[in-house]
C-alpha positions as a printed NumPy array, in Angstrom:
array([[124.538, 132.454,  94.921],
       [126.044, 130.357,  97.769],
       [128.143, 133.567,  98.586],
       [124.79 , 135.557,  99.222],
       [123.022, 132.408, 101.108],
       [126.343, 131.898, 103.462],
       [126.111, 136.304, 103.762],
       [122.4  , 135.894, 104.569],
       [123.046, 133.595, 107.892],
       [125.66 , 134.977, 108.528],
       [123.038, 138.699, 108.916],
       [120.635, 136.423, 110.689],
       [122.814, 134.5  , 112.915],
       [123.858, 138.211, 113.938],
       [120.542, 139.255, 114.108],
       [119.243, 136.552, 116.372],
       [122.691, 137.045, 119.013],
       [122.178, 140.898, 118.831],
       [118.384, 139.73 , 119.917],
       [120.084, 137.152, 122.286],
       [122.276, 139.831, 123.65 ],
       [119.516, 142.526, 124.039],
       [117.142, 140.171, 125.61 ],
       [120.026, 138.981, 128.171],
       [120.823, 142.747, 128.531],
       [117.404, 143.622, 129.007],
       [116.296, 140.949, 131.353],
       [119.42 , 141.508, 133.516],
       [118.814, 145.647, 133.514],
       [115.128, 144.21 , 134.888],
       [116.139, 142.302, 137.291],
       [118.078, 145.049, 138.496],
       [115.965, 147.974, 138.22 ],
       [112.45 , 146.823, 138.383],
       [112.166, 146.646, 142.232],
       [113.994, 149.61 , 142.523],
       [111.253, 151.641, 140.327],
       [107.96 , 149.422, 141.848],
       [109.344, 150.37 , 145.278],
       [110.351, 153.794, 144.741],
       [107.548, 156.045, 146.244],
       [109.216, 156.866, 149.381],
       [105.188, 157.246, 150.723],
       [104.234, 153.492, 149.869],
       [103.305, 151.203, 152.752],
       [104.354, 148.041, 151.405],
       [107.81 , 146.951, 149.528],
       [107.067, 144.436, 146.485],
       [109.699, 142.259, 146.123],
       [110.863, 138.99 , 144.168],
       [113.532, 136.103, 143.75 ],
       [113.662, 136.392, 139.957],
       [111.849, 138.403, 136.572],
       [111.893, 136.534, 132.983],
       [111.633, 139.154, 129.997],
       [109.685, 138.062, 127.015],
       [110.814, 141.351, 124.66 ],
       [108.82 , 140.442, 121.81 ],
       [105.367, 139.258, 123.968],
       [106.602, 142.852, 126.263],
       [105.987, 140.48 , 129.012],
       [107.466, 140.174, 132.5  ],
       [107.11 , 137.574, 134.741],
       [107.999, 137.617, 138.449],
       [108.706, 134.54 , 140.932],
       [108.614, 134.218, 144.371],
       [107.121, 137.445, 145.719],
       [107.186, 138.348, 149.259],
       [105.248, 141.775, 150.325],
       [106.103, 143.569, 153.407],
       [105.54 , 146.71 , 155.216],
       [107.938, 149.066, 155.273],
       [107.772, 151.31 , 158.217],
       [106.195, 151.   , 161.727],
       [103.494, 148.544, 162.274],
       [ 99.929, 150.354, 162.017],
       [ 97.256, 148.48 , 164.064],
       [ 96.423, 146.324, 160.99 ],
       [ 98.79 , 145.192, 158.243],
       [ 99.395, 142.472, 155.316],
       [102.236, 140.39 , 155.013],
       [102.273, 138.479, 151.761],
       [103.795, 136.269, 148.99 ],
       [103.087, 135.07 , 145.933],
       [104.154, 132.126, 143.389],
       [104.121, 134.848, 140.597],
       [103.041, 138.057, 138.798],
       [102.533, 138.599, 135.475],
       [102.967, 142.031, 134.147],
       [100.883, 141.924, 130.447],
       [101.98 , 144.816, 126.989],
       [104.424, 146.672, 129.411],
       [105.737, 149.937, 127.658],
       [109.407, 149.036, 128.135],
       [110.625, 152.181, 126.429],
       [108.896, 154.258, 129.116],
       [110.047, 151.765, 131.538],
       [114.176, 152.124, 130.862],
       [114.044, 155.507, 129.61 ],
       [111.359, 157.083, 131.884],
       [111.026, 154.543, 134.961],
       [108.041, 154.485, 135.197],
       [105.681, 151.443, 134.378],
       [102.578, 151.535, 132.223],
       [100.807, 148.517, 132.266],
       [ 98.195, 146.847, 130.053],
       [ 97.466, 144.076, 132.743],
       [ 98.901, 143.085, 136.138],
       [ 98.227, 139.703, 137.106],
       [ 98.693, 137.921, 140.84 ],
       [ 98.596, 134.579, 140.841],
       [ 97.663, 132.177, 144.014],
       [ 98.889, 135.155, 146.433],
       [ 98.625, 134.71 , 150.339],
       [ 98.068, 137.315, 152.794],
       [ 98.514, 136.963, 156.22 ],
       [ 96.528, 139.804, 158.223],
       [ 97.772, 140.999, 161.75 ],
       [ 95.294, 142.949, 163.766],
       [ 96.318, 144.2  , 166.708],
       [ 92.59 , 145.328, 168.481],
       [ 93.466, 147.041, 171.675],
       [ 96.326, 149.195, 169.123],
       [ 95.261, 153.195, 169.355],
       [ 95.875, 152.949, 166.027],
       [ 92.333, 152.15 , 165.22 ],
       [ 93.06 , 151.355, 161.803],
       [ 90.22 , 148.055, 160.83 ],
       [ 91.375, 144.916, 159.709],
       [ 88.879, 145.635, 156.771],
       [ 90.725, 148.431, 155.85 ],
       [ 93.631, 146.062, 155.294],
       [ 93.55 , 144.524, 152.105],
       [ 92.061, 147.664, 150.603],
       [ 95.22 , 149.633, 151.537],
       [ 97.415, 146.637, 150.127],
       [ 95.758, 146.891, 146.864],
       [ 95.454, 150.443, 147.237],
       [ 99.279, 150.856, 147.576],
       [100.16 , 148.28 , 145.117],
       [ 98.302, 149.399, 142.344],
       [ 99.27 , 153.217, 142.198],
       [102.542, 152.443, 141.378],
       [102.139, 152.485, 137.49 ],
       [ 99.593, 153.601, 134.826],
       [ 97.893, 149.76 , 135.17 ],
       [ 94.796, 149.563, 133.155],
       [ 93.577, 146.165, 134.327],
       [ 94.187, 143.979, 137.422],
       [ 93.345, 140.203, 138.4  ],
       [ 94.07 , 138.366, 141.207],
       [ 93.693, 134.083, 140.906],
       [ 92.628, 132.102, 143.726],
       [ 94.503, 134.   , 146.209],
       [ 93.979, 133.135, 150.238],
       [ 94.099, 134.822, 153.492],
       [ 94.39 , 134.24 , 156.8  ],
       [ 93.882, 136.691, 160.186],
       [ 95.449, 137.137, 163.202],
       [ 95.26 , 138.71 , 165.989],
       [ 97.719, 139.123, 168.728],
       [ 99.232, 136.307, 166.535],
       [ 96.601, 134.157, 167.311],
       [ 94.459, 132.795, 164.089],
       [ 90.946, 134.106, 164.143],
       [ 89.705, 133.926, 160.82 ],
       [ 90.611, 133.407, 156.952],
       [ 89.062, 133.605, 153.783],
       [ 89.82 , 130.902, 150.634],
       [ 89.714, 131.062, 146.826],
       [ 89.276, 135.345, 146.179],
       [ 89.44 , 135.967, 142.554],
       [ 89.201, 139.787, 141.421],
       [ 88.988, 140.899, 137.903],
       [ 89.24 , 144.364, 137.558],
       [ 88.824, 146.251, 134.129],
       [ 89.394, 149.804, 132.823],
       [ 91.074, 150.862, 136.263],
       [ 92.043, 155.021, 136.463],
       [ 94.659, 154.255, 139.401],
       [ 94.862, 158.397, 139.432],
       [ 90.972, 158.225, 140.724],
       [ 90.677, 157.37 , 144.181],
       [ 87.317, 155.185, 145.405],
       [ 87.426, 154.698, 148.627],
       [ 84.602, 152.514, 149.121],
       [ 85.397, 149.797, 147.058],
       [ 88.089, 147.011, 147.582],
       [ 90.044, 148.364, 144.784],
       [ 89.684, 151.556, 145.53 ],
       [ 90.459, 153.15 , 142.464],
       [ 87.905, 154.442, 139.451],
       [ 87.379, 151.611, 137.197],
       [ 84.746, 150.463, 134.088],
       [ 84.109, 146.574, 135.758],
       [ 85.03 , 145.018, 138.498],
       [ 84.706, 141.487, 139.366],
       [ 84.459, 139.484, 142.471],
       [ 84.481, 135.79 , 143.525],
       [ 85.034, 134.276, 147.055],
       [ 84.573, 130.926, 147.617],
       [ 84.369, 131.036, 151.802],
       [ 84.91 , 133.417, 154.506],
       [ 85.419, 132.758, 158.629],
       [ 85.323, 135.233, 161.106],
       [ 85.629, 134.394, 165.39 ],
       [ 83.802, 137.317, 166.392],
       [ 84.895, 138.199, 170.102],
       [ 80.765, 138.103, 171.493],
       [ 81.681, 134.267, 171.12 ],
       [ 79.882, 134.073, 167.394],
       [ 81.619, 132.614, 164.591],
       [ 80.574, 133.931, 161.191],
       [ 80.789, 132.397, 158.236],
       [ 80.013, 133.469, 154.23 ],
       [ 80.356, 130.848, 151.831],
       [ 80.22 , 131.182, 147.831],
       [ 80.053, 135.229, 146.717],
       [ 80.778, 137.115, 144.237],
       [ 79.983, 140.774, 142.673],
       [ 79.568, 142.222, 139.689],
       [ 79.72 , 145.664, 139.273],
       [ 77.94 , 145.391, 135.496],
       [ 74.945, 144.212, 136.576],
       [ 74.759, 145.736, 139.8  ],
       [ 74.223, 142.895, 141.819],
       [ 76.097, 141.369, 145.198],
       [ 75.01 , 137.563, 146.421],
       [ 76.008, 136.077, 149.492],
       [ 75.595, 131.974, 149.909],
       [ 75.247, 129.98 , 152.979],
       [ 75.47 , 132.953, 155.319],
       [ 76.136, 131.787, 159.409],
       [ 76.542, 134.143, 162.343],
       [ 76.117, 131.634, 165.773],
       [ 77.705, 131.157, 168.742],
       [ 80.066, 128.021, 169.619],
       [ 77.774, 126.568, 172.161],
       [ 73.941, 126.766, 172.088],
       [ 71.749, 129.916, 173.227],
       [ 71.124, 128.952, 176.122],
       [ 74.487, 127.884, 177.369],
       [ 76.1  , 131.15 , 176.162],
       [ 73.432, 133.216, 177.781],
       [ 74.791, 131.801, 181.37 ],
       [ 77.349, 134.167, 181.284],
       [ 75.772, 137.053, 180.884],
       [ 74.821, 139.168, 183.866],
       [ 71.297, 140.518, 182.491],
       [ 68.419, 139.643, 180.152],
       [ 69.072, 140.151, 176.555],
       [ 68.571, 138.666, 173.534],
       [ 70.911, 136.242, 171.848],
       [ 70.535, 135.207, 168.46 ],
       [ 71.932, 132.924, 165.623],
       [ 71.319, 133.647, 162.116],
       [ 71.452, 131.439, 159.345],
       [ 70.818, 132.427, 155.661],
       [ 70.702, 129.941, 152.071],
       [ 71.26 , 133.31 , 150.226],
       [ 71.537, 137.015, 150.044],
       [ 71.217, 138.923, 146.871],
       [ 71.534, 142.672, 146.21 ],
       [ 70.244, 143.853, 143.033],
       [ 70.614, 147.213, 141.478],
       [ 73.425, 148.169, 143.743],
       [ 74.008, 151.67 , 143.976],
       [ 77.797, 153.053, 143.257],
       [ 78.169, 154.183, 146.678],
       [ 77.437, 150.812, 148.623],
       [ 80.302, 149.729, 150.676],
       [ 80.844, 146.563, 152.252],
       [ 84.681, 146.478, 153.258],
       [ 85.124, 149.691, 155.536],
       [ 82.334, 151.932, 156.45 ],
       [ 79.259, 149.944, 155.786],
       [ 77.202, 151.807, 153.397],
       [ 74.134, 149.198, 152.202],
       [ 72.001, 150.52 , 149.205],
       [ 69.996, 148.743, 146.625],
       [ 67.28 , 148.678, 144.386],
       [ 66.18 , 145.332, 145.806],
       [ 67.269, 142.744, 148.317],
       [ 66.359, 139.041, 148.734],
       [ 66.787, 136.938, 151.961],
       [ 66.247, 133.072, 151.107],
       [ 65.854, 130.633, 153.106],
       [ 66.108, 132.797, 157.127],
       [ 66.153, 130.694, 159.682],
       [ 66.798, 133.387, 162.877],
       [ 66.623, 131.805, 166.712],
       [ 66.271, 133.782, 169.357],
       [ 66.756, 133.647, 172.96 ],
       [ 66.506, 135.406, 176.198],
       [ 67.571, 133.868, 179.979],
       [ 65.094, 134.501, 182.506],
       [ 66.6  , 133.617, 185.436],
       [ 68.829, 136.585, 184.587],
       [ 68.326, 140.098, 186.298],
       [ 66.494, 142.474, 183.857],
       [ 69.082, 145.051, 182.503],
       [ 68.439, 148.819, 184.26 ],
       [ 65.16 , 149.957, 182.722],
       [ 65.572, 152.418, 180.14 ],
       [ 63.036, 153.619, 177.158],
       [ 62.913, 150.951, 174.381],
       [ 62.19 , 152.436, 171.034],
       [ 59.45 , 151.035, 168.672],
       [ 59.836, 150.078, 165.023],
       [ 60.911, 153.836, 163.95 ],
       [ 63.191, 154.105, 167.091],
       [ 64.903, 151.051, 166.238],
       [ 65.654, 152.375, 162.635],
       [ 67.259, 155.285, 164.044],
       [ 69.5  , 153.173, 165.662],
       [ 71.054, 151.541, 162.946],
       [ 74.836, 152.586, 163.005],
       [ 75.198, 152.665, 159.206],
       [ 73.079, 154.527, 156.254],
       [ 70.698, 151.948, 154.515],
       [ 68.467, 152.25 , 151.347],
       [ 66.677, 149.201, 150.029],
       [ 63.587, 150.326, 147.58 ],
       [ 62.153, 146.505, 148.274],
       [ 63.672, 143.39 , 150.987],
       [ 62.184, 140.238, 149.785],
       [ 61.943, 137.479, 152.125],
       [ 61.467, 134.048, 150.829],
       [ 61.453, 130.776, 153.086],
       [ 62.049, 132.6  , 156.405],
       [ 62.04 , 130.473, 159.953],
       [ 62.024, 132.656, 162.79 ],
       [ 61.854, 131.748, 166.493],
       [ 61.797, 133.058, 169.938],
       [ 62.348, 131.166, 173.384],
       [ 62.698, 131.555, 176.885],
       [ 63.48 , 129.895, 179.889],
       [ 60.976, 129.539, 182.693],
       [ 62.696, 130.134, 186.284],
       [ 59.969, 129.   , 188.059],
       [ 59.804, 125.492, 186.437],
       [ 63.588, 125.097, 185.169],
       [ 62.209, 124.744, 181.409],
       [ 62.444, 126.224, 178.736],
       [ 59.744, 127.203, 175.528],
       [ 59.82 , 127.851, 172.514],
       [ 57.455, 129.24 , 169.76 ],
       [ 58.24 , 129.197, 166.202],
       [ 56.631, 131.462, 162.872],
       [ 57.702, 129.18 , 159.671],
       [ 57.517, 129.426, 155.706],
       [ 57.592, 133.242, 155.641],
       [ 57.445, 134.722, 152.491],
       [ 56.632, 138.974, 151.999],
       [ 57.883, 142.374, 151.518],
       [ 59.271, 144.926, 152.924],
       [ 58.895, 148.244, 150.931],
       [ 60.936, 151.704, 151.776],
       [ 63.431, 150.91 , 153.942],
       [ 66.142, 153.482, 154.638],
       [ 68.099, 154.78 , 157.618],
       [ 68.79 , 158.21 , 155.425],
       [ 67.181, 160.709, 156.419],
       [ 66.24 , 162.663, 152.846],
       [ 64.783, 159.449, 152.103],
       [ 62.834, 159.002, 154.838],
       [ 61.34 , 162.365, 153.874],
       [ 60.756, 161.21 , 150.242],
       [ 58.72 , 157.522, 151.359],
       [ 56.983, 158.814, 154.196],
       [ 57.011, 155.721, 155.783],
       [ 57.937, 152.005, 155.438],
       [ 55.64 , 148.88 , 154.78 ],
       [ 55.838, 145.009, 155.074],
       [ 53.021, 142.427, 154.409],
       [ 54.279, 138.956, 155.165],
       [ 52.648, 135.328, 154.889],
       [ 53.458, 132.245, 156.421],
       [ 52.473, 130.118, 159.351],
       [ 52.816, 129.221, 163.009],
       [ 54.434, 126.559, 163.892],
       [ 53.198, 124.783, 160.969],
       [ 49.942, 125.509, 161.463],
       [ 46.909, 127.607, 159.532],
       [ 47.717, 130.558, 157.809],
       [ 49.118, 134.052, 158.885],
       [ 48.863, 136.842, 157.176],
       [ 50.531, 140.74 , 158.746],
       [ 50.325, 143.876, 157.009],
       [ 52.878, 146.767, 159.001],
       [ 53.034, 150.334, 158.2  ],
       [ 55.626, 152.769, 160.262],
       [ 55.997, 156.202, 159.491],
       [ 59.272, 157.714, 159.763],
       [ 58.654, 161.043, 161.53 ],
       [ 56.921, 159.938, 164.991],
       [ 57.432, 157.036, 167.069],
       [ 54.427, 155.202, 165.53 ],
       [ 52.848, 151.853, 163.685],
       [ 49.641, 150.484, 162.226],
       [ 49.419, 146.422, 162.43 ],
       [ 47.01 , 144.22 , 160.943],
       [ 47.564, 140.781, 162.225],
       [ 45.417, 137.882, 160.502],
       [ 45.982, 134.024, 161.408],
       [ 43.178, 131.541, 160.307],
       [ 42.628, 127.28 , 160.502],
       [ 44.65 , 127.339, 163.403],
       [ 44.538, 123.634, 165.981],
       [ 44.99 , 125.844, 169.553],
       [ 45.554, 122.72 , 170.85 ],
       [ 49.337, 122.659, 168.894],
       [ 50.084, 125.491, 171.388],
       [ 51.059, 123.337, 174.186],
       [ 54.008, 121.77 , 172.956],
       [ 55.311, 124.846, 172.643],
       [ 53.792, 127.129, 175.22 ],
       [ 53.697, 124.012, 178.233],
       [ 56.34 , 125.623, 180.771],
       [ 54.314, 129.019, 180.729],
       [ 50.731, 127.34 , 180.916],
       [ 49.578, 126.173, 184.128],
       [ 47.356, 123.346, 182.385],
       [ 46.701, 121.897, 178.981],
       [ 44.184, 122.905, 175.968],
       [ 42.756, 119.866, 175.439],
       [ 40.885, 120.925, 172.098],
       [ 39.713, 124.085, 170.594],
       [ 39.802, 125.456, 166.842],
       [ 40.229, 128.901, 166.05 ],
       [ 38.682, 129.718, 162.611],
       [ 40.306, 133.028, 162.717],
       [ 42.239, 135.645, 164.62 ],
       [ 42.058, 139.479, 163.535],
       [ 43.772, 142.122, 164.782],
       [ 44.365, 145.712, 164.416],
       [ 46.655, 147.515, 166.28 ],
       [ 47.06 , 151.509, 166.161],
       [ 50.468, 151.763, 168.461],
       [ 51.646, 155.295, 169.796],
       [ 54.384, 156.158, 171.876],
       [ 52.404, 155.747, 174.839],
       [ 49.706, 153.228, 173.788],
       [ 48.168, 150.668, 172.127],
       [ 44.55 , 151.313, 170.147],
       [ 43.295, 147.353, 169.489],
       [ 40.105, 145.99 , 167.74 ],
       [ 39.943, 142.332, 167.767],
       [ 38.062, 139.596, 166.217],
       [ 38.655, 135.905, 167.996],
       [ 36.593, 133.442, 166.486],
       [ 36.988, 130.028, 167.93 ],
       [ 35.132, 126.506, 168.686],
       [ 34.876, 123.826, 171.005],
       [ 37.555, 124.999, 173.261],
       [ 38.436, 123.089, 176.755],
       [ 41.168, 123.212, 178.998],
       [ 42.721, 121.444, 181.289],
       [ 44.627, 123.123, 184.376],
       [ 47.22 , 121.589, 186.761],
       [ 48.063, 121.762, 190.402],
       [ 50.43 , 124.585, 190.922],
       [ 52.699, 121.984, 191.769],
       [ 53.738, 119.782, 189.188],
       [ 51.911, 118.563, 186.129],
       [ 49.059, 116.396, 187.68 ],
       [ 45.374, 117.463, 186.294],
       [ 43.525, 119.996, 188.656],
       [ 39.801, 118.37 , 188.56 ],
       [ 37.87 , 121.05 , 190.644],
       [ 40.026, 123.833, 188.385],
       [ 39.61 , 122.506, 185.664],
       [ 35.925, 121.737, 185.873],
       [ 35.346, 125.044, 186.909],
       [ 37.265, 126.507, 184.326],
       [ 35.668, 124.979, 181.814],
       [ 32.265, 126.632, 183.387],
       [ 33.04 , 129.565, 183.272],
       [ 34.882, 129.927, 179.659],
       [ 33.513, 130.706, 176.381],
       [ 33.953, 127.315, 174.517],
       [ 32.7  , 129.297, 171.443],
       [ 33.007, 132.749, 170.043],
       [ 31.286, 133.194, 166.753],
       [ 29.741, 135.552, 164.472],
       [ 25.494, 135.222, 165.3  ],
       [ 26.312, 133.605, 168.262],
       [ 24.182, 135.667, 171.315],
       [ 27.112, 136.119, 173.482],
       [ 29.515, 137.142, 170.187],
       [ 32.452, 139.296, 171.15 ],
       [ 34.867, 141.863, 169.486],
       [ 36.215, 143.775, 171.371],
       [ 38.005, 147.342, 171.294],
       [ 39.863, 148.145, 174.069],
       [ 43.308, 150.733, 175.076],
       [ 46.317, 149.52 , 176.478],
       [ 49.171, 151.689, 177.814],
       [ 52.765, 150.962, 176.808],
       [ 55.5  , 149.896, 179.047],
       [ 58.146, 151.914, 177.388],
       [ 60.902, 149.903, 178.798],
       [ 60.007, 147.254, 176.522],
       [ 59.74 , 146.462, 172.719],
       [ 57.017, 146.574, 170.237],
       [ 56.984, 142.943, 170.149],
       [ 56.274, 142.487, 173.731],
       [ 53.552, 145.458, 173.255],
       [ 51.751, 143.253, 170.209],
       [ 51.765, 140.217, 172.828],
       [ 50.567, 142.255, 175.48 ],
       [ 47.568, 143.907, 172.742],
       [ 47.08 , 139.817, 171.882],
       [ 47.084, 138.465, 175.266],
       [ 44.206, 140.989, 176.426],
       [ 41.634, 140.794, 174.16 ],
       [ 42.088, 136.824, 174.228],
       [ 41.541, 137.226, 178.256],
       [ 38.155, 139.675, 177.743],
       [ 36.717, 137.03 , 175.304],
       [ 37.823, 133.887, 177.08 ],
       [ 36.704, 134.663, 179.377],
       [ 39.485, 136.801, 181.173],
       [ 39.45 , 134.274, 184.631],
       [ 39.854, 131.322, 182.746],
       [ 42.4  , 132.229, 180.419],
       [ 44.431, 134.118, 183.532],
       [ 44.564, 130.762, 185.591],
       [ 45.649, 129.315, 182.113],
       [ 48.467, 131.796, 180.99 ],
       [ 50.059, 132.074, 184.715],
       [ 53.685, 133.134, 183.856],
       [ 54.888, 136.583, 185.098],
       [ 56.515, 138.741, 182.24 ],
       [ 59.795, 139.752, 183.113]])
């Protein structure tokens, strides 16, 4: 009995330094061979290599420490250099590995890898920084039969012409069901795959127009089709007006600033990382606040045609599909300077909330919605309530507006519209503001409805701010201090305007506003009143 027992170690102890042997065997013929097989496509872009892999035989796990990835041949315009504390490759088949070299994978893991991304922009290589990480991954990942991927808390940062420009923290990618023989190559792994998940905690871009952008928490899910972006910025370093000194012309400037945008019902064909390709079932925009500005004491660009609301949806660079936008919370403003008075004004549209319905950029689905529609509630500055309904058909250079703004204090206007008013309203309340506005490519069809009451005015030397008291007492003659319905001298007026084609739709809606205002006013009184020259 002792015989057998002293037989039976003596088998085990065997046992265990055959496994001891094998294992060492095995782990050395890794550390040997793996890099040489991961590395061995002579058409890879990047060489994947490490300080040291541990062999787990019986888990058929290997572990690798201290990556570094490089490029291997010459520099395109944009490339990754990278390392990594370790990789984890999960269930490798190591018979196919030794026998066939090749590696099939049930899981590859990167743990807290950091890229650094060199752009080079003025390269003729015009090969995007975008592009970047999706050819990384790209490359990586075809080198085995690896059914699922996942990258921890990895970092980046960019550079170009070595200087820093940008970086993104904390991406985590979970990728499941991957068919690395199936190219997709609008997706950041751009490979056929059953799920694939996304989480970035913060992203910062210096955008050469002297904007910074900025994307805080995201994340996608491919399962339920949905995208959201937190605590969106795009904004220049210095303010508006500052960064429109250096401009030699008029334009707009404009910082953006978002709480959240979600994408829901994302179709497979949306692409955010190359090619922008933007399509979805439904898209909400919480909490907008958009600022915009334009320097008047700048030259006006040369004149060319401006397009209206269709026009500008032609323009758009890159195809877009969104069944329904959703705007919730929106704060949108627009100011100028005045040269003539070295101020500046400012007028402001708050707590937005509406729809947009139909809008694409693509042209077979322009055909199939006709047109697009928005109806959108909120207020001015604060003040009584606005309600605009838009329609804008997609095959002619068109738009139907119904403009609605009730309980509104006029006299809150001169805060914001003092540098373009040569006086002061010193009270007035308009019950309600209607208009509808048929606009063609030539010109503007308007019906209005004004209703107001008790309004008075005060108007100023045309030097500085000091009250006018012949102007003003003769202004007050000879306006309408009333306009309501059974009044005698009730007015609603229809009226034409033509369309300065050099400018905007916007500018034509102010124009359609600013005339029937002046034919109810009456049109003297509210001329001496609004005195700034549109440039």
């Amino acid at each position: 009995m002792k015989i057998a027992v002293k037989i039976l170690i003596f088998l085990l102890l065997l046992v265990v330094l055959a496994m001891v042997g094998v294992g060492f065997y095995a782990e050395t013929w890794v550390n040997s061979n793996l890099a040489l097989i991961i590395n061995s496509n002579e058409d890879r872009k990047y060489d994947l290599k490490f300080e040291k892999a541990e062999l787990n035989l019986i888990g058929k796990k290997i572990k690798l420490e201290n990556i570094v990835i490089d490029p291997v041949r010459e520099l395109p315009a944009s490339y990754i250099e990278g390392k990594m504390q370790e990789a984890v490759l999960l269930n490798v088949d190591l018979m196919k590995l030794v026998f066939d070299r090749v590696g099939i994978i049930e899981k590859l893991e990167f743990i807290h890898p950091e890229f650094i991304i060199h752009h080079i922009p003025d390269s003729l290589n015009q090969h995007h920084s975008a592009n970047s990480l999706q050819d990384l991954f790209g490359d990586l990942l075809a080198r085995g039969e690896i059914k699922n991927f996942t990258l921890k808390k990895g970092s980046a940062s960019l550079l170009e012409d070595g200087n820093e420009t940008g970086f993104l923290k904390d991406l985590s990618i979970s990728v499941k069901g991957l068919a690395t023989d199936s190219v997709l190559i609008k997706q950041l792994i751009p490979f056929q795959f059953e799920e694939l998940n996304i989480e970035l905690d913060s992203l910062f871009y210096q955008l050469k127009t002297g904007q910074n952008f900025f994307l805080g928490n995201s994340s996608i899910d491919s399962k339920s089709a949905k995208i959201k972006f937190e605590n969106v910025i795009l904004e220049y370093k210095e303010s508006l007006e500052s960064a429109s000194r250096s401009l030699d012309y008029q334009t707009d400037l404009i910082n953006v600033r978002l709480d959240s945008l979600v994408f829901f019902g994302v179709e497979a064909n949306t692409n955010f990382y190359s090619d922008l390709d933007v399509r979805a079932e439904k898209l909400l925009v919480a909490g907008l606040t958009l600022a915009d500005f334009r320097n008047k004491t700048k030259p006006r660009p040369k004149a060319e045609s401006k397009p209206m609301f269709q026009g500008m949806i032609k323009q758009l660079k890159f195809p877009l599909k969104l069944d329904t936008l959703q705007i919730a919370n929106g704060h949108i403003s627009y100011g100028e300077n005045v040269p003539q008075k070295g101020e500046s004004w400012q007028i402001h549209w708050t707590k937005l909330d509406g729809l947009v319905t139909n809008l694409t950029s693509i042209p077979e689905n322009q055909s199939a919605f006709g047109q697009f529609e928005a109806r959108i509630f909120g207020e001015v500055k604060g003040e009584g309530k606005l309600d605009f309904s838009l329609k804008v058909p997609y095959n002619r250079e068109e738009f139907f507006l119904d403009v609605n703004l009730s309980n509104f204090d006029m006299t809150t206007l001169n805060s914001t519209l003092n540098p373009i008013m040569n006086g002061d309203i010193t009270s007035g309340h308009m019950d309600r503001l209607k208009m509808v506005i048929h606009a063609s490519e030539t010109q503007a069809k308007v019906d209005m409805i004004f209703d107001y009451r008790d309004l008075k005015v005060e108007l100023f030397n045309k030097k500085g701010k000091k009250k006018n008291i012949l102007s003003s007492s003769l202004a007050n003659l000879a306006l309408n201090h009333s306009n309501l319905p059974g009044e005698k001298k009730y007015l609603t007026p229809s009226y034409a305007l033509m369309r300065n084609k050099t400018r905007g739709p916007f500018f034509l809606i102010w124009q359609s506003t600013k005339e029937g205002m002046m034919k109810i006013v009456p049109g003297g009184a509210a001329r001496s009143l609004l005195e700034a020259k549109e440039d």
